[in-house]
CHARMM-style PDB file with segment names, atoms N, HN, CA, C and O in Angstrom:
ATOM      1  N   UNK     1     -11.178  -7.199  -1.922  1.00  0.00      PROA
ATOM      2  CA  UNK     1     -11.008  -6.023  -1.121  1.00  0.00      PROA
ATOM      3  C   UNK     1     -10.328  -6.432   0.176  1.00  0.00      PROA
ATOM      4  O   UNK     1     -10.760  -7.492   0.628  1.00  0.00      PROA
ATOM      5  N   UNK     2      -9.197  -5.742   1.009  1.00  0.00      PROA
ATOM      6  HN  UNK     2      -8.846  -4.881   0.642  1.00  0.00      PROA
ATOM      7  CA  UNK     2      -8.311  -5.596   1.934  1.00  0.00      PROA
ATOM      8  C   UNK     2      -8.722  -4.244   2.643  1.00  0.00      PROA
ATOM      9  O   UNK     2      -8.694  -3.049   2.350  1.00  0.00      PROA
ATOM     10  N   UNK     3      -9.131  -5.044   3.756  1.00  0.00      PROA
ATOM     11  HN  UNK     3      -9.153  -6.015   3.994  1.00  0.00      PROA
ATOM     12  CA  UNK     3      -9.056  -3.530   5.169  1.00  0.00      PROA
ATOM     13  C   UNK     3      -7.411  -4.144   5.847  1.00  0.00      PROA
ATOM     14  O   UNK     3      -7.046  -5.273   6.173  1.00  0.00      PROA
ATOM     15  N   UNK     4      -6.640  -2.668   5.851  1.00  0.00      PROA
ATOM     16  HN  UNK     4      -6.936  -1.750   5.585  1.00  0.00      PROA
ATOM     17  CA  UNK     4      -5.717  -2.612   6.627  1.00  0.00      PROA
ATOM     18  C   UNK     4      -5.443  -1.617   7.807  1.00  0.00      PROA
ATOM     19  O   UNK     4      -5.332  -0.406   7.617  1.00  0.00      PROA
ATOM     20  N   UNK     5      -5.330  -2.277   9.186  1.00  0.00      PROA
ATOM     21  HN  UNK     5      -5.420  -3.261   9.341  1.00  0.00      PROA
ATOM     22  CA  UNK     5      -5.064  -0.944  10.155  1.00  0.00      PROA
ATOM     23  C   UNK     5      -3.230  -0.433  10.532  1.00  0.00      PROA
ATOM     24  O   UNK     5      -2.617   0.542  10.966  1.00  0.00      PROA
ATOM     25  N   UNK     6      -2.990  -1.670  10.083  1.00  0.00      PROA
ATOM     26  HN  UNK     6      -3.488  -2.462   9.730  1.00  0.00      PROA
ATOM     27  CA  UNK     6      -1.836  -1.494  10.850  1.00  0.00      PROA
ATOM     28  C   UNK     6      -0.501  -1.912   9.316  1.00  0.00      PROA
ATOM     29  O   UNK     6       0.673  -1.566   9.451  1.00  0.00      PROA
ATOM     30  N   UNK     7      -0.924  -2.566   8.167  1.00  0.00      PROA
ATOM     31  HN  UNK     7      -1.878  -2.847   8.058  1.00  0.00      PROA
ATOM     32  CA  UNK     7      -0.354  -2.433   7.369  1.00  0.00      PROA
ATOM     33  C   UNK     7       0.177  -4.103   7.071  1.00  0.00      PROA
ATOM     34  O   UNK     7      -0.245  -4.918   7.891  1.00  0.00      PROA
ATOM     35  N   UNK     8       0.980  -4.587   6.061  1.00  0.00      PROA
ATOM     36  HN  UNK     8       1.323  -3.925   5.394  1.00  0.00      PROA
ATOM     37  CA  UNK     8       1.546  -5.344   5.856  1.00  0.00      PROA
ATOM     38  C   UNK     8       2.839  -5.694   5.518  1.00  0.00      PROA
ATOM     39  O   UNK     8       2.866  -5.351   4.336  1.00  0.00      PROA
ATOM     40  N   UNK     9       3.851  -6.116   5.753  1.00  0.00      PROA
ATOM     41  HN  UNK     9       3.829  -6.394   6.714  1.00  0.00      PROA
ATOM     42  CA  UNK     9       5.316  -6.397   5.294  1.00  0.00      PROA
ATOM     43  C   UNK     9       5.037  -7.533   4.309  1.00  0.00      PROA
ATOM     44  O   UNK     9       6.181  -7.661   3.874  1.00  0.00      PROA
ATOM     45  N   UNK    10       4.418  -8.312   3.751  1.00  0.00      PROA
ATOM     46  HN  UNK    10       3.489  -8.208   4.105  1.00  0.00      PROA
ATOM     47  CA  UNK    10       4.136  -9.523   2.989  1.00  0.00      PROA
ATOM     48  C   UNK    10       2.287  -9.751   2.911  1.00  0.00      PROA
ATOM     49  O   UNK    10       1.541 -10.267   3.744  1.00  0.00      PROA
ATOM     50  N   UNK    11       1.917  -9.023   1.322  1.00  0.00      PROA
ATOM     51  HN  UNK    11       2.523  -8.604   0.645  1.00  0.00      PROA
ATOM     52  CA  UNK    11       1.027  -9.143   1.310  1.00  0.00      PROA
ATOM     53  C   UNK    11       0.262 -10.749   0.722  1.00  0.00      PROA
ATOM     54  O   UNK    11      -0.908 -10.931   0.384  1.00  0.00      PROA
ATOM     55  N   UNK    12       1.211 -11.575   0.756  1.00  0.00      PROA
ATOM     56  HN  UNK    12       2.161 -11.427   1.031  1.00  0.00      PROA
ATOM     57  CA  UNK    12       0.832 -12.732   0.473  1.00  0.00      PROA
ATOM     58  C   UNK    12       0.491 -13.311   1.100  1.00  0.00      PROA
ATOM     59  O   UNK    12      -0.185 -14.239   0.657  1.00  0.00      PROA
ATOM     60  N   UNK    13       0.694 -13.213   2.616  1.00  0.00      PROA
ATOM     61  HN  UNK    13       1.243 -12.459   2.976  1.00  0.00      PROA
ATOM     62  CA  UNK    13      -0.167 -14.021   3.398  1.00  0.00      PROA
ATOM     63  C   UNK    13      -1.877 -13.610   3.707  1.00  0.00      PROA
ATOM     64  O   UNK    13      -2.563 -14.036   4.637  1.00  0.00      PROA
ATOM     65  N   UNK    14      -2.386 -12.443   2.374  1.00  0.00      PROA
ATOM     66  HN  UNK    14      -1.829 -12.097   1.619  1.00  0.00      PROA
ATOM     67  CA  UNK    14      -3.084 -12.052   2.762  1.00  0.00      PROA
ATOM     68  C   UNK    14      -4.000 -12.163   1.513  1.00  0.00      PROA
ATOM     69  O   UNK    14      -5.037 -11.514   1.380  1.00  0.00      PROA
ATOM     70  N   UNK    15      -3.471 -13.130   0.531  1.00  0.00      PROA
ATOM     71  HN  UNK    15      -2.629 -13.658   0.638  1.00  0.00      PROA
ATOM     72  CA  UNK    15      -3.620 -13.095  -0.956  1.00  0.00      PROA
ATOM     73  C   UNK    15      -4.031 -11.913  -1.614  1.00  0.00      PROA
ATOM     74  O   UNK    15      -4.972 -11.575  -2.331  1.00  0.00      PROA
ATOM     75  N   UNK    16      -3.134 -11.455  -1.191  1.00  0.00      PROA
ATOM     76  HN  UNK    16      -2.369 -11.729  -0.608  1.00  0.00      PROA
ATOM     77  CA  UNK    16      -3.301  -9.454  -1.800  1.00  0.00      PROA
ATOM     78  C   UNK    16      -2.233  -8.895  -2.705  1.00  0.00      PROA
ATOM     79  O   UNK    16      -2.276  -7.756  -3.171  1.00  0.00      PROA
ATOM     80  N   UNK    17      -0.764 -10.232  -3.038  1.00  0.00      PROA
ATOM     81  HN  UNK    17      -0.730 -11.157  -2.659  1.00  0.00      PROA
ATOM     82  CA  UNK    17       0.282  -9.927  -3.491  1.00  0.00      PROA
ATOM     83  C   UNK    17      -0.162  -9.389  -5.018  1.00  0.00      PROA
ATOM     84  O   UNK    17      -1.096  -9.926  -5.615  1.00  0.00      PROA
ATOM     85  N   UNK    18       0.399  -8.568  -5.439  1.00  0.00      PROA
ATOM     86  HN  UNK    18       1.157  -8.132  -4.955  1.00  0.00      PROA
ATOM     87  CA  UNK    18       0.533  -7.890  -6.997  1.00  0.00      PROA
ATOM     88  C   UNK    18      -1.169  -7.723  -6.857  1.00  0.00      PROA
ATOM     89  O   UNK    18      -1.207  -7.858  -8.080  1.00  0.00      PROA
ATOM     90  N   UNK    19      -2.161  -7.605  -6.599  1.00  0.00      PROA
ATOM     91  HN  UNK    19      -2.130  -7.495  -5.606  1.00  0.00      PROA
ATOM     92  CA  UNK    19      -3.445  -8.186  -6.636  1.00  0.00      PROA
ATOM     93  C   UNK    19      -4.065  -7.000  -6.484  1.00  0.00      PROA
ATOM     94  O   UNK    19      -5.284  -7.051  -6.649  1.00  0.00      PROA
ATOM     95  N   UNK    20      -3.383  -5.439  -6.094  1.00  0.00      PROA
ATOM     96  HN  UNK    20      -2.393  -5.398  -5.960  1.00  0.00      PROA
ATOM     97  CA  UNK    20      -3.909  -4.218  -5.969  1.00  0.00      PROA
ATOM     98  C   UNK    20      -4.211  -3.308  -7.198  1.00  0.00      PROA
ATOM     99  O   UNK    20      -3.388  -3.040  -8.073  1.00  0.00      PROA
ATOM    100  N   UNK    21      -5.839  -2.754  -7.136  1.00  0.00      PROA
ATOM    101  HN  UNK    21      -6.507  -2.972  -6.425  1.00  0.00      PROA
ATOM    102  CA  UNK    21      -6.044  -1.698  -8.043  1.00  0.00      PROA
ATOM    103  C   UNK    21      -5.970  -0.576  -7.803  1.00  0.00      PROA
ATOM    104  O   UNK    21      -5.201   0.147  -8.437  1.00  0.00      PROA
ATOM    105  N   UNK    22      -6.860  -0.050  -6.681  1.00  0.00      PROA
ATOM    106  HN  UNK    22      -7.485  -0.637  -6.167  1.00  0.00      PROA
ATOM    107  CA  UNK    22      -7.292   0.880  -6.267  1.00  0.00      PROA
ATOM    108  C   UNK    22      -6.827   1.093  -4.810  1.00  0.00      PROA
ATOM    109  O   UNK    22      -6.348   0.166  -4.157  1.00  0.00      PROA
ATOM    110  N   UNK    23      -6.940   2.014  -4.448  1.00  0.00      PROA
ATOM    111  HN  UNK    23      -7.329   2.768  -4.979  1.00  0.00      PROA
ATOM    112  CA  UNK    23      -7.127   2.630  -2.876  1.00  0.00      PROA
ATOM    113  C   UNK    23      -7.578   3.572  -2.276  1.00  0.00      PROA
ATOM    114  O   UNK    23      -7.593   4.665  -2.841  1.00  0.00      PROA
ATOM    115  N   UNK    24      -8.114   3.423  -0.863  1.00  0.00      PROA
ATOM    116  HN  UNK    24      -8.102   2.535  -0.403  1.00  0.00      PROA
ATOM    117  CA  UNK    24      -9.109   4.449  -0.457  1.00  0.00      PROA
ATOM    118  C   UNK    24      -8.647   4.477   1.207  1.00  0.00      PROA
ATOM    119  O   UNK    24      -9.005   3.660   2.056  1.00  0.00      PROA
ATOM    120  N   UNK    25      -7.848   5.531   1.389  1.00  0.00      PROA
ATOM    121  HN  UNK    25      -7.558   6.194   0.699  1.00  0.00      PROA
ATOM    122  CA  UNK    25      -7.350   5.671   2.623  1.00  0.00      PROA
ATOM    123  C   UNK    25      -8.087   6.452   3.295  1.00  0.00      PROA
ATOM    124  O   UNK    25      -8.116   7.628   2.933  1.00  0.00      PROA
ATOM    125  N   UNK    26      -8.902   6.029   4.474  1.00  0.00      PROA
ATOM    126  HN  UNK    26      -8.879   5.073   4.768  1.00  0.00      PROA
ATOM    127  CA  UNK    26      -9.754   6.085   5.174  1.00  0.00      PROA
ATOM    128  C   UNK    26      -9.261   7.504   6.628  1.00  0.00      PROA
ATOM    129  O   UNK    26     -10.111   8.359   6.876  1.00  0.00      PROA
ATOM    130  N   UNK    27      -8.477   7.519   7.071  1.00  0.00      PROA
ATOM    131  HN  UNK    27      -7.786   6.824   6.869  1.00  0.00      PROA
ATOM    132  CA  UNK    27      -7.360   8.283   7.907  1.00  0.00      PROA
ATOM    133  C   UNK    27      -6.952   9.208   7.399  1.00  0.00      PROA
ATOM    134  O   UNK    27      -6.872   9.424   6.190  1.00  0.00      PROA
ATOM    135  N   UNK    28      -6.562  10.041   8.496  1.00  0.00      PROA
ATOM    136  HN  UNK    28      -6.627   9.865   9.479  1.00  0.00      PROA
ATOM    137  CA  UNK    28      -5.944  11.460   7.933  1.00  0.00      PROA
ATOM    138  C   UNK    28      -4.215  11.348   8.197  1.00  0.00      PROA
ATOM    139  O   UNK    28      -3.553  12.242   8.726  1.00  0.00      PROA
ATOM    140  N   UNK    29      -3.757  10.250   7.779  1.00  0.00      PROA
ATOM    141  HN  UNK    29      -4.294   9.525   7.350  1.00  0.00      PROA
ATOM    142  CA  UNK    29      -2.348   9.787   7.876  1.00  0.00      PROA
ATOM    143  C   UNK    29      -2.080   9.748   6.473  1.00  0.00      PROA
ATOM    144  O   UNK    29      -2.832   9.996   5.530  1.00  0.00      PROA
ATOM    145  N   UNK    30      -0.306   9.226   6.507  1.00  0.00      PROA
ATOM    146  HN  UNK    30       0.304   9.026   7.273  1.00  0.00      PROA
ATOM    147  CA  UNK    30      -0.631   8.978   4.908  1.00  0.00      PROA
ATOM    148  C   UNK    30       0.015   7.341   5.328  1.00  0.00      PROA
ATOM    149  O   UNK    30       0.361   7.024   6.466  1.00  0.00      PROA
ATOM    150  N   UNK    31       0.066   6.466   4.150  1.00  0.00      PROA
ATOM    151  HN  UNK    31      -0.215   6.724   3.225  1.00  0.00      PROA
ATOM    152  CA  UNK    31       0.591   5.382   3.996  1.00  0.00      PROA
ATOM    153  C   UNK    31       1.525   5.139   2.788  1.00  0.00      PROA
ATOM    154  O   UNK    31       1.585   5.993   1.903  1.00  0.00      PROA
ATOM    155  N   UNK    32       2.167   4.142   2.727  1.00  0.00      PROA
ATOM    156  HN  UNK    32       2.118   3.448   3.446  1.00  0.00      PROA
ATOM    157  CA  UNK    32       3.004   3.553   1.824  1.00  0.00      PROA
ATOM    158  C   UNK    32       2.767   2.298   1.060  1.00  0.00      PROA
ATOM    159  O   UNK    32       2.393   1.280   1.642  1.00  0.00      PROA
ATOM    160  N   UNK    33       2.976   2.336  -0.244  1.00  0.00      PROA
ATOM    161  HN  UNK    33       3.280   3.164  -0.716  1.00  0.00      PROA
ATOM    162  CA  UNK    33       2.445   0.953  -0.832  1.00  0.00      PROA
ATOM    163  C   UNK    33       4.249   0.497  -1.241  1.00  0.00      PROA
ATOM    164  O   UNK    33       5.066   1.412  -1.344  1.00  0.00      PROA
ATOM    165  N   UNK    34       4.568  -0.578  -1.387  1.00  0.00      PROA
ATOM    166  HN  UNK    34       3.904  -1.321  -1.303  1.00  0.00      PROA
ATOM    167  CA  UNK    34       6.032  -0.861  -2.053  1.00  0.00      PROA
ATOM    168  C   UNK    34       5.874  -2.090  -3.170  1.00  0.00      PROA
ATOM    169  O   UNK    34       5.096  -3.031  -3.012  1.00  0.00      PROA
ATOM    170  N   UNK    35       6.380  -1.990  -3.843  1.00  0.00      PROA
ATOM    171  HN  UNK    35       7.012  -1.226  -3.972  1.00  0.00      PROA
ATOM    172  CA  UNK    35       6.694  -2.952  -4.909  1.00  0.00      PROA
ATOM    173  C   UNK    35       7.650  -4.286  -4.573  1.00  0.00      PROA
ATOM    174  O   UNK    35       7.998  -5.198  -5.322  1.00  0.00      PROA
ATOM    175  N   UNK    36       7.891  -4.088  -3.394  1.00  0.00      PROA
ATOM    176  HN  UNK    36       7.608  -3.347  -2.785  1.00  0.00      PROA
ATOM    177  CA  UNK    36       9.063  -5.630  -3.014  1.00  0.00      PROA
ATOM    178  C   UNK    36       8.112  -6.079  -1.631  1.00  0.00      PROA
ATOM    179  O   UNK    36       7.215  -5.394  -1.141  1.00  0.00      PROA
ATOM    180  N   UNK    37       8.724  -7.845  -1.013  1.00  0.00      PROA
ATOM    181  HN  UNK    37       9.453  -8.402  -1.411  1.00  0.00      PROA
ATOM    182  CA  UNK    37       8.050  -7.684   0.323  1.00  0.00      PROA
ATOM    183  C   UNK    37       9.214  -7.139   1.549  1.00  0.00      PROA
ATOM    184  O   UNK    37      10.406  -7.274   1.275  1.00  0.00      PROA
ATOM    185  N   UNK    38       8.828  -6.536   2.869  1.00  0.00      PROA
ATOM    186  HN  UNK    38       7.859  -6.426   3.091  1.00  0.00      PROA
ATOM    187  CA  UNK    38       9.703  -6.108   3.487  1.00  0.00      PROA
ATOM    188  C   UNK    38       9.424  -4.754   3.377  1.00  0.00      PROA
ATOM    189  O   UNK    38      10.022  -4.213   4.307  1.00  0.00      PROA
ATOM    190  N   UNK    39       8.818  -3.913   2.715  1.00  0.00      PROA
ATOM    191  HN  UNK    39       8.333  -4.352   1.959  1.00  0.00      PROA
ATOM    192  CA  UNK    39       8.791  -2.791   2.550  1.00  0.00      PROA
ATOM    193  C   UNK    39      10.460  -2.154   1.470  1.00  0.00      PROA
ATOM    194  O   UNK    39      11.143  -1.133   1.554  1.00  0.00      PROA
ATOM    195  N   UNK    40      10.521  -3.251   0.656  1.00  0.00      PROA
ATOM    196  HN  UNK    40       9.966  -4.081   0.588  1.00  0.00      PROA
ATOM    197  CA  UNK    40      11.479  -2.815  -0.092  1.00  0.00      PROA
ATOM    198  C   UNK    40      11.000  -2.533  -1.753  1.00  0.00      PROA
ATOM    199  O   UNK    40       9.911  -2.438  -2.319  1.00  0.00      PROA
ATOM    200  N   UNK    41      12.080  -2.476  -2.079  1.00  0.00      PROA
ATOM    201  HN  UNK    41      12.964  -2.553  -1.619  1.00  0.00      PROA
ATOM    202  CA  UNK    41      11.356  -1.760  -3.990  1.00  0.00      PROA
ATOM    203  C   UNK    41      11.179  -0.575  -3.888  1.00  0.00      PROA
ATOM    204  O   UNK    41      11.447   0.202  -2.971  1.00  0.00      PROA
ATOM    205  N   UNK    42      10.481  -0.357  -5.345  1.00  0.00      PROA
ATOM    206  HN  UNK    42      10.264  -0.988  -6.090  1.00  0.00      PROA
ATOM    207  CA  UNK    42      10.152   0.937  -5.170  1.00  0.00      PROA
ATOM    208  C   UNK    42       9.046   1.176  -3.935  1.00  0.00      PROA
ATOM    209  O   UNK    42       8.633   0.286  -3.192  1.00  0.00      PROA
ATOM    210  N   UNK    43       8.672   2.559  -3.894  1.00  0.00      PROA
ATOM    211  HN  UNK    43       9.007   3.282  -4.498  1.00  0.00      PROA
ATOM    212  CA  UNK    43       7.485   3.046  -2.733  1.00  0.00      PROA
ATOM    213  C   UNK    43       6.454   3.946  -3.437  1.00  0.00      PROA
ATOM    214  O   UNK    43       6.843   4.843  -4.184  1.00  0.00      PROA
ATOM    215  N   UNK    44       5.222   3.737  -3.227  1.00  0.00      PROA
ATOM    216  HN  UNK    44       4.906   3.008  -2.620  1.00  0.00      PROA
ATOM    217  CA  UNK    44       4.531   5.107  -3.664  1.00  0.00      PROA
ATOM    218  C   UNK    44       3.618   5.501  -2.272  1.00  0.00      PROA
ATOM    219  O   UNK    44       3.016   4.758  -1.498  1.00  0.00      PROA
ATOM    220  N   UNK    45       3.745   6.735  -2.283  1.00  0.00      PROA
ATOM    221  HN  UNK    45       4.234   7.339  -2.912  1.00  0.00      PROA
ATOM    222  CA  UNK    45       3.170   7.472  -1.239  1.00  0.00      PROA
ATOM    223  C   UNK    45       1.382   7.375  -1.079  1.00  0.00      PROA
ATOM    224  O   UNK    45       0.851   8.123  -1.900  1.00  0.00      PROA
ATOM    225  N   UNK    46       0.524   6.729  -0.333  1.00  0.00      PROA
ATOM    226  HN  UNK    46       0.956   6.122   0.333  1.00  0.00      PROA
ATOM    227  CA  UNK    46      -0.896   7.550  -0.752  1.00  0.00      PROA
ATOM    228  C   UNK    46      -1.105   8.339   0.618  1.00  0.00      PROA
ATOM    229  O   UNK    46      -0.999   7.814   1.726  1.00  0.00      PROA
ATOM    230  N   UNK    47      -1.354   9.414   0.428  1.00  0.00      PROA
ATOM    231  HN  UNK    47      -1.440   9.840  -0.472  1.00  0.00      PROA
ATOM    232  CA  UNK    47      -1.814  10.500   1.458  1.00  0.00      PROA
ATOM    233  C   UNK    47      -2.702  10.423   2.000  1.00  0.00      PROA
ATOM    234  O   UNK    47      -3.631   9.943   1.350  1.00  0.00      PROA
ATOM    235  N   UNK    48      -3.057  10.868   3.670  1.00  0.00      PROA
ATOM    236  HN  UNK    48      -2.302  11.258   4.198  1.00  0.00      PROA
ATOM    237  CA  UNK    48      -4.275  10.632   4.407  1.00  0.00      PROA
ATOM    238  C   UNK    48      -5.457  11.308   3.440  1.00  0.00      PROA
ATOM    239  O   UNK    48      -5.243  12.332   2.792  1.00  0.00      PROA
ATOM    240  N   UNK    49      -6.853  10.532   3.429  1.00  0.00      PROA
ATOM    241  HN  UNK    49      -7.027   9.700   3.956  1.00  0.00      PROA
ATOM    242  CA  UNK    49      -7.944  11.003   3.396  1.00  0.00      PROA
ATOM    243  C   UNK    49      -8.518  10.749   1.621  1.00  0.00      PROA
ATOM    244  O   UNK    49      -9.605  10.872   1.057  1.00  0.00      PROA
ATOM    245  N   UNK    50      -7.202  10.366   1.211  1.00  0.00      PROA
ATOM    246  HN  UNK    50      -6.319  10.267   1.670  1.00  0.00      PROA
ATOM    247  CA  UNK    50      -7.729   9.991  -0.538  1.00  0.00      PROA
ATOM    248  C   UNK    50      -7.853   8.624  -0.992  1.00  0.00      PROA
ATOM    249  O   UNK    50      -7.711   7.576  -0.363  1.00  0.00      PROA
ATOM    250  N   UNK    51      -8.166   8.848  -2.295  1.00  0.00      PROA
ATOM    251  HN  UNK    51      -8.281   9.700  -2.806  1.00  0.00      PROA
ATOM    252  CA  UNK    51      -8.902   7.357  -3.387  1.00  0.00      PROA
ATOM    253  C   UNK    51      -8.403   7.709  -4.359  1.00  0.00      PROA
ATOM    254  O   UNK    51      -8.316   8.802  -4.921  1.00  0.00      PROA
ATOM    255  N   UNK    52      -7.938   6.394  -4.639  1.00  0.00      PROA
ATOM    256  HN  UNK    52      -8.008   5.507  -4.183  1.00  0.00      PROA
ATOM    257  CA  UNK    52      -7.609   6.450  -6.434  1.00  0.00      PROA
ATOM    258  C   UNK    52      -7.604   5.493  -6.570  1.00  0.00      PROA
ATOM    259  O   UNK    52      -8.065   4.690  -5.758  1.00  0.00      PROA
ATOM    260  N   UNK    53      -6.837   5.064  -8.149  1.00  0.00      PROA
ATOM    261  HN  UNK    53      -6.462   5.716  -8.809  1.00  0.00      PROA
ATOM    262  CA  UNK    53      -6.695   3.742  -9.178  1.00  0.00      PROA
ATOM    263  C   UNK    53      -5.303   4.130  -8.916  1.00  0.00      PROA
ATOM    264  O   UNK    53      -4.878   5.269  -8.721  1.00  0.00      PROA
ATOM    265  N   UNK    54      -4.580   2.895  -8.944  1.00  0.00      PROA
ATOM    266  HN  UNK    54      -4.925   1.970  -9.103  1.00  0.00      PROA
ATOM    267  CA  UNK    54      -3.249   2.342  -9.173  1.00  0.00      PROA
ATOM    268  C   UNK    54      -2.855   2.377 -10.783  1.00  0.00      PROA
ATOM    269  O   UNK    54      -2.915   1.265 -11.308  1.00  0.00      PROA
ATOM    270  N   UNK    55      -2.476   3.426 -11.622  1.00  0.00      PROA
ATOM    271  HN  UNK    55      -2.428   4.329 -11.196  1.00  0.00      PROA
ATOM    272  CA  UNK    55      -2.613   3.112 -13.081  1.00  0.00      PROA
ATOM    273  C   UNK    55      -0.699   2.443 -13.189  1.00  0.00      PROA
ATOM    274  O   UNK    55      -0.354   1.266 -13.088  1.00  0.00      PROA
ATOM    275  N   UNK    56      -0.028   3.337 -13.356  1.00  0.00      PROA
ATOM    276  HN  UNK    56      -0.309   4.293 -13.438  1.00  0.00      PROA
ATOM    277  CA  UNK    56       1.669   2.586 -12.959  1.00  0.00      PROA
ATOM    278  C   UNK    56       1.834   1.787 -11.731  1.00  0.00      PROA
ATOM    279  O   UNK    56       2.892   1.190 -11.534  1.00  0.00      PROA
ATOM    280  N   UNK    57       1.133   1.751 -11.129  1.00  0.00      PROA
ATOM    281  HN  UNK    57       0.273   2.236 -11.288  1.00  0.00      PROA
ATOM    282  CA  UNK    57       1.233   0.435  -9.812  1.00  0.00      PROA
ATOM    283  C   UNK    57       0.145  -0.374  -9.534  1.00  0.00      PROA
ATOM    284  O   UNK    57      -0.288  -0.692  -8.427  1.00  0.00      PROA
ATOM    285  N   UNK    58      -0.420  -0.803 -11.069  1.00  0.00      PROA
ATOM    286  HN  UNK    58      -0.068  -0.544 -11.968  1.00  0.00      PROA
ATOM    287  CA  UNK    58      -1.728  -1.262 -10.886  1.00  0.00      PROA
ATOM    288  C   UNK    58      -1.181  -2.696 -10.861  1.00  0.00      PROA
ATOM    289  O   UNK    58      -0.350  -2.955 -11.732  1.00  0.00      PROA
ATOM    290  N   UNK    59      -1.462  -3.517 -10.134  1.00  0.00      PROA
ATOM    291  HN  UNK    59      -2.136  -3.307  -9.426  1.00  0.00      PROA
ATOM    292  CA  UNK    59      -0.807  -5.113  -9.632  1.00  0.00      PROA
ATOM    293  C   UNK    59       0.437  -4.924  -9.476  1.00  0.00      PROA
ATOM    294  O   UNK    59       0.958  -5.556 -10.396  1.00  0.00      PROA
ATOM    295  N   UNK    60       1.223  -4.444  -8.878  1.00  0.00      PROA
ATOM    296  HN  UNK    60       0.800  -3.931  -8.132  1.00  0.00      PROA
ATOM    297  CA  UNK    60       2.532  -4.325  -8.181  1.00  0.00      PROA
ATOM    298  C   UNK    60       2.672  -4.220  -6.770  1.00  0.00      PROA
ATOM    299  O   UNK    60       3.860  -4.293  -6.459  1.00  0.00      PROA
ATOM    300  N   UNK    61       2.097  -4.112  -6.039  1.00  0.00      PROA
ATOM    301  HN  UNK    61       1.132  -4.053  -6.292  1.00  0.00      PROA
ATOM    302  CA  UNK    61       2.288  -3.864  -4.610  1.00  0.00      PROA
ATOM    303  C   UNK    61       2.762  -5.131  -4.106  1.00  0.00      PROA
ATOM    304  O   UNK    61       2.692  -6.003  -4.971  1.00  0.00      PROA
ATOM    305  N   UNK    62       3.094  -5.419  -3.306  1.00  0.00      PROA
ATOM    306  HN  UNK    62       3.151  -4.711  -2.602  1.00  0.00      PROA
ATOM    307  CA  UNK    62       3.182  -6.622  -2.224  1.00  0.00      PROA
ATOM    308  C   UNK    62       3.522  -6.152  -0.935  1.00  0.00      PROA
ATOM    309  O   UNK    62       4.128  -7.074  -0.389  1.00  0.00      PROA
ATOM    310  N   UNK    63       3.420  -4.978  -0.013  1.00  0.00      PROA
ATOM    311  HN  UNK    63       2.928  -4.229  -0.457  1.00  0.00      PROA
ATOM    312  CA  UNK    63       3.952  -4.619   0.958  1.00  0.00      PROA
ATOM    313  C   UNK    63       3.198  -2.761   0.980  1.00  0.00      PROA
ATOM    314  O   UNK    63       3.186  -1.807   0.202  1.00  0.00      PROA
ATOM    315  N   UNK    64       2.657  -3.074   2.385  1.00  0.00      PROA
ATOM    316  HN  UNK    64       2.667  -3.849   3.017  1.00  0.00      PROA
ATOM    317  CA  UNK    64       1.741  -1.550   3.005  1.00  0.00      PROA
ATOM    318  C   UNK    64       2.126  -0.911   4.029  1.00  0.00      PROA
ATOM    319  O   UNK    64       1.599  -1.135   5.118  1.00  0.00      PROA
ATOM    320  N   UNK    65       2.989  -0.111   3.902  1.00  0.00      PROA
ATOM    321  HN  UNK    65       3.417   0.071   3.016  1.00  0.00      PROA
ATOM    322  CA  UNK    65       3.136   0.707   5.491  1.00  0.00      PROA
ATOM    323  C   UNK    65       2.468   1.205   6.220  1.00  0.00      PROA
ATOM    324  O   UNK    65       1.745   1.999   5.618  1.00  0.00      PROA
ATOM    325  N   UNK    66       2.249   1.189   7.443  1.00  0.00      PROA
ATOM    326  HN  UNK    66       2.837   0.544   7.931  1.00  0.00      PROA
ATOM    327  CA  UNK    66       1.120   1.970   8.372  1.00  0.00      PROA
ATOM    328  C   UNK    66       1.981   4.081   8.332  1.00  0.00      PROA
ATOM    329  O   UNK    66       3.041   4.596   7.977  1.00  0.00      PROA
ATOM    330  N   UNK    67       0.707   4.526   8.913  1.00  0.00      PROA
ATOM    331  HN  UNK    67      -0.154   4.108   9.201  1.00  0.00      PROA
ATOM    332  CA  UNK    67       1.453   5.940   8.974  1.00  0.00      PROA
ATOM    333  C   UNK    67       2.779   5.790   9.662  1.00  0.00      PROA
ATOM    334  O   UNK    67       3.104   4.849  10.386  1.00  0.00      PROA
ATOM    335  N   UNK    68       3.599   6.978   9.301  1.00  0.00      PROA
ATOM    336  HN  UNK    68       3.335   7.742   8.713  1.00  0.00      PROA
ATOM    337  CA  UNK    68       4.838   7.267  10.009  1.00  0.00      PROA
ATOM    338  C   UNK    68       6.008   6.054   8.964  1.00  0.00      PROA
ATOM    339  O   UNK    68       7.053   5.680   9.496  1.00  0.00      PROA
ATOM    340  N   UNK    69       5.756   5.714   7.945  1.00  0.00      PROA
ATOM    341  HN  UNK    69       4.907   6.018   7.513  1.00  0.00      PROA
ATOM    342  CA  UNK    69       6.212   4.910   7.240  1.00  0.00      PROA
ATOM    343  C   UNK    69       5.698   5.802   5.838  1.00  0.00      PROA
ATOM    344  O   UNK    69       4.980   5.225   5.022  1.00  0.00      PROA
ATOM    345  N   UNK    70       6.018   6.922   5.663  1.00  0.00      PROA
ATOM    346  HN  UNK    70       6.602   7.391   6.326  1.00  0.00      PROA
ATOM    347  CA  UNK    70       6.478   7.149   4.156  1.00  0.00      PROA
ATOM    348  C   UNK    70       7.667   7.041   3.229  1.00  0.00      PROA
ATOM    349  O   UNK    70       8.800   6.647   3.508  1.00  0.00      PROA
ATOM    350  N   UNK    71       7.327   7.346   2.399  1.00  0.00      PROA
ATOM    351  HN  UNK    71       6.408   7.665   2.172  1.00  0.00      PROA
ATOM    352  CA  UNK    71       8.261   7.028   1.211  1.00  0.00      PROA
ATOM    353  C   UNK    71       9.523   7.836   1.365  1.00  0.00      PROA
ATOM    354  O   UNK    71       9.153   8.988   1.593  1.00  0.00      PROA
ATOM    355  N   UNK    72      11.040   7.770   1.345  1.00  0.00      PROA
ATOM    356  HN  UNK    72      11.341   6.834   1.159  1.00  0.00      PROA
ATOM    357  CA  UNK    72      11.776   8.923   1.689  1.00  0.00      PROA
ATOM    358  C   UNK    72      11.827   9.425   0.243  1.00  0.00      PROA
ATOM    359  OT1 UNK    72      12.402  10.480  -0.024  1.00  0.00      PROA
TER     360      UNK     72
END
């Protein structure tokens, strides 16, 4: 498990790379998960205040945007 406030550009320094199931966004922001590091690749959106399972991005992430960093 990963608490993030402010997000990550390289989740490997955090041994969190590909390593994501689930998520539970705590804030009424939304955030960004990406499939590359840098905030590149694809993006999936998770919206302030929800939880889920990662089922098509289940171990793919490597990179978390803080709010104001959604997906275009």
């Amino acid at each position: 498990m990963a608490w993030f406030q402010f997000g990550s550009p390289d989740l490997r320094g955090q041994g969190m790379d590909n390593r994501t199931s689930s998520y539970w966004n705590r804030i009424n922001a939304n955030r960004s998960l990406y499939g590359g590091f840098n905030y590149g690749g694809q993006c999936f959106s998770i919206f302030g205040s929800l939880r889920g399972n990662l089922s098509t991005w289940n171990n793919r992430v490597s990179s978390l945007r803080r709010p104001g960093g959604e997906c275009a």
